[in-house]
MARLUM-113611 format. One record per residue: residue number from 1; residue in one letter; x, y, z of N, C-alpha, C in turn. Coordinates in Angstrom, 2 decimals. Each point is the difference from the previous one (the first is absolute). Example, Ala and Ser with C-alpha at 12.3 -4.5 7.8 and 13.67 -1.06 7.14 Angstrom:
+-----+------+---------+---------+---------+---------+---------+---------+---------+---------+---------+
: seq : type :      nx :      ny :      nz :     cax :     cay :     caz :      cx :      cy :      cz :
+-----+------+---------+---------+---------+---------+---------+---------+---------+---------+---------+
:   1 :    A :   13.19 :   -5.69 :    7.80 :   -0.89 :    1.19 :    0.00 :    0.90 :    1.20 :    0.00 :
:   2 :    S :   -0.35 :    1.05 :   -0.72 :    0.82 :    1.19 :    0.06 :   -0.77 :    1.09 :    0.73 :
+-----+------+---------+---------+---------+---------+---------+---------+---------+---------+---------+
This chain:
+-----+------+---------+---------+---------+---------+---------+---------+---------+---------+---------+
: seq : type :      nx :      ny :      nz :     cax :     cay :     caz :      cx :      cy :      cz :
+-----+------+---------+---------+---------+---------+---------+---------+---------+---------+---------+
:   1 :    X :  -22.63 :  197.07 :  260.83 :   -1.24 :   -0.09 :   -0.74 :   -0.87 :    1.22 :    0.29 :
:   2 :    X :   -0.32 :    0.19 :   -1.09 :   -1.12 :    1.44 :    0.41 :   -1.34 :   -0.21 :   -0.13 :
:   3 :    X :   -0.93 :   -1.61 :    0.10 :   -0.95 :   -0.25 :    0.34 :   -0.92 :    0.44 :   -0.69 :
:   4 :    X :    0.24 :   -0.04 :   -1.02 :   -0.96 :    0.12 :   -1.80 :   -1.12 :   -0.71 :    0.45 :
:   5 :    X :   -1.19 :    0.51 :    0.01 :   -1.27 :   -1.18 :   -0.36 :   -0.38 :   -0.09 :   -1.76 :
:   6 :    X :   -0.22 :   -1.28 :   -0.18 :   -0.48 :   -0.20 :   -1.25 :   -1.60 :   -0.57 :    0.12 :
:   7 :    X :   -1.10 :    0.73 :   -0.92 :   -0.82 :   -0.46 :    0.19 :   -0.78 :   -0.89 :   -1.56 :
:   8 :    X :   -1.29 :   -0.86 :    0.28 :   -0.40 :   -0.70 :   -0.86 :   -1.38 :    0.48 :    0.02 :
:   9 :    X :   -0.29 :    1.18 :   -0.74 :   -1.27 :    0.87 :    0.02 :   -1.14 :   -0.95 :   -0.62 :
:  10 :    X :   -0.38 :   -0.98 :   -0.56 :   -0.86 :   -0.49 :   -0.51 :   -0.31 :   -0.80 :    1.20 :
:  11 :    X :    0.73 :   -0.68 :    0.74 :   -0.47 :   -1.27 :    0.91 :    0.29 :    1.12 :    1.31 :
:  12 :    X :    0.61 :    0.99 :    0.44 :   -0.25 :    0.85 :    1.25 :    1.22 :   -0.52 :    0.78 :
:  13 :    X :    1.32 :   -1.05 :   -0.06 :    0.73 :   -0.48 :    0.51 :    1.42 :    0.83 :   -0.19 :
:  14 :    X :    0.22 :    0.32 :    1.09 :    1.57 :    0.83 :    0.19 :    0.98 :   -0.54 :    0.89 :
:  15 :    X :    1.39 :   -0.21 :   -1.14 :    1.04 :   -0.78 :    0.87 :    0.71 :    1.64 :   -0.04 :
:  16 :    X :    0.80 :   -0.33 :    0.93 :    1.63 :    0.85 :    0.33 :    1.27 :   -0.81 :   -0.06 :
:  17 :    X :    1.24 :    0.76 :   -0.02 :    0.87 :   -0.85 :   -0.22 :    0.47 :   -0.89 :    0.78 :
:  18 :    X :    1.43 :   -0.85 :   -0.74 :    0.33 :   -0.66 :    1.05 :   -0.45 :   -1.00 :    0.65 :
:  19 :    X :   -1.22 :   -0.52 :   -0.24 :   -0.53 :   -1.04 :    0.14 :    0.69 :   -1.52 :   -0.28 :
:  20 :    X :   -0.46 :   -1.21 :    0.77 :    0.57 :   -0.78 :   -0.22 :   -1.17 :   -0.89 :   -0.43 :
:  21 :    X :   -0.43 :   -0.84 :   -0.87 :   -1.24 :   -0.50 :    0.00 :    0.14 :   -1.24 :   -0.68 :
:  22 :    X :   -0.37 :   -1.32 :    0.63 :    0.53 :   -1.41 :   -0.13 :   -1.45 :   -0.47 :   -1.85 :
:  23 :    X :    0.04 :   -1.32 :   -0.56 :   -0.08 :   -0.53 :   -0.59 :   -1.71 :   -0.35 :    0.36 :
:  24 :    X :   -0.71 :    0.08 :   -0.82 :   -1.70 :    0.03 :    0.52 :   -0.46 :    0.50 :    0.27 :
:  25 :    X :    0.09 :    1.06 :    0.67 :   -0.22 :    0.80 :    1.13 :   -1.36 :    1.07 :   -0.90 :
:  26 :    X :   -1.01 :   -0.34 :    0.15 :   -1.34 :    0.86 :   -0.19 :   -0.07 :    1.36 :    0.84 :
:  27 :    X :    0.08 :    0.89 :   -0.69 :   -0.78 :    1.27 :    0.56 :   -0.93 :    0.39 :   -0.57 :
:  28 :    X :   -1.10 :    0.52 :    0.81 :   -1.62 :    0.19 :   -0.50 :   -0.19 :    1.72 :   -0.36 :
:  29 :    X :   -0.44 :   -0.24 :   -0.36 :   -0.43 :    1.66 :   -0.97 :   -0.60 :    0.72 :    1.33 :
:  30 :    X :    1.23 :    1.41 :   -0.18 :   -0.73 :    1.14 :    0.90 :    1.32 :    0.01 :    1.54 :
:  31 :    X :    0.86 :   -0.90 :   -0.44 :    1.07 :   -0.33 :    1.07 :    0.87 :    1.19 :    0.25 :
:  32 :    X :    0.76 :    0.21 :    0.82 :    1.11 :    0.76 :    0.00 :    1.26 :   -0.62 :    0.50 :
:  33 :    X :    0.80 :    0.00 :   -0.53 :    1.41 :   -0.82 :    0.81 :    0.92 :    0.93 :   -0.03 :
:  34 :    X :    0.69 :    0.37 :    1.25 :    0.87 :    1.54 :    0.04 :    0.71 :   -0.54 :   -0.34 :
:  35 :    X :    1.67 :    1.24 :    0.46 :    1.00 :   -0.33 :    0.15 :    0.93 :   -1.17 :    0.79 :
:  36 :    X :    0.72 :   -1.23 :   -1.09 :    0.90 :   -0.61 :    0.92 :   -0.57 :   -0.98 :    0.48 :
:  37 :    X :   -1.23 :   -0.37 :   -0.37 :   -0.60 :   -1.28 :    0.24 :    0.54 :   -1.51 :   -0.07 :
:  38 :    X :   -0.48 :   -0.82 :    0.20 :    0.73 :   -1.16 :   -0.48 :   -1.37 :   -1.44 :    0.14 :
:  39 :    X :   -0.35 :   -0.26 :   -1.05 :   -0.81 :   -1.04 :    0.06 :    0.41 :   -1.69 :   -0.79 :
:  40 :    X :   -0.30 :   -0.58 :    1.50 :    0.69 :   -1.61 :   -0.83 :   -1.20 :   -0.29 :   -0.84 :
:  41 :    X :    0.78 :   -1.25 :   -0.82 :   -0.85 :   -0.66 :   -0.69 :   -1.18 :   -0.53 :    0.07 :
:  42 :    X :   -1.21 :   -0.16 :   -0.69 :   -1.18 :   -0.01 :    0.21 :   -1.07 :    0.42 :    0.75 :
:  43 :    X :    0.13 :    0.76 :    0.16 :   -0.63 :    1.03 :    1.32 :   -1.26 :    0.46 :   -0.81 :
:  44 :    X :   -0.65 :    0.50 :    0.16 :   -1.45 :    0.82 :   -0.38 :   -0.26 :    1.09 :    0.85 :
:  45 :    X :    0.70 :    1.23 :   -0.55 :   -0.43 :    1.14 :    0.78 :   -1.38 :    0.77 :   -0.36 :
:  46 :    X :   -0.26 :    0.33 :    0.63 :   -1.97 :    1.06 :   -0.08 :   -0.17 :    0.72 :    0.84 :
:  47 :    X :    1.37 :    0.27 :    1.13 :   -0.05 :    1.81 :    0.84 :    1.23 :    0.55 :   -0.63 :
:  48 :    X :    0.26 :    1.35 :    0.62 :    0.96 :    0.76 :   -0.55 :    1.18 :   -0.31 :    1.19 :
:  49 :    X :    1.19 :   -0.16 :   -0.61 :    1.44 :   -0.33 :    1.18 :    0.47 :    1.45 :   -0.23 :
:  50 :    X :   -0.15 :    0.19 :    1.27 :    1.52 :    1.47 :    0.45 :    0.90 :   -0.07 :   -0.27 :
:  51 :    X :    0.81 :    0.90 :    0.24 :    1.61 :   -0.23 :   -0.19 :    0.64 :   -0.60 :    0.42 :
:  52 :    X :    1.06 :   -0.94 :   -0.22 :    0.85 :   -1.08 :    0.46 :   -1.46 :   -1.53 :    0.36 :
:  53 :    X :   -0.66 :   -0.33 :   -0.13 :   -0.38 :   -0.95 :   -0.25 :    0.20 :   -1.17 :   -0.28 :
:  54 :    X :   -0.12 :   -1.21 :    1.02 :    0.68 :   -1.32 :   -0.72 :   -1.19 :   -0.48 :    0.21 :
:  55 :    X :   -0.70 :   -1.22 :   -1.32 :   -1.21 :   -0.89 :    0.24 :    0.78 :   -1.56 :   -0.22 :
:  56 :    X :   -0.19 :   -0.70 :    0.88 :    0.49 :   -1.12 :   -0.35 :   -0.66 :   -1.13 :   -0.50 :
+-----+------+---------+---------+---------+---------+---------+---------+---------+---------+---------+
């Protein structure tokens, strides 16, 4: 993987690839989620996760 960020310029929120990201799961405007993340289901993120990141 060569760790592409994609961003969402209207709401300020940038994922990267590779991510794993479960069913519900809210992210709040202005977030960043790097590379290789992995978030379970229903979670509510509102900081930015580093690389390799698991929220359970």
């Amino acid at each position: 993987m060569n760790g592409t960020i994609h961003r969402a310029p209207k709401l300020g929120t940038i994922f990267g690839d590779d991510n794993r990201i479960g069913n519900s799961v809210l992210v709040k405007a202005g977030v960043t989620i790097a590379v290789d993340c992995q978030v379970e289901s229903g979670n509510t993120i509102y900081r930015d996760l580093s690389r390799h990141s698991v929220v359970l």
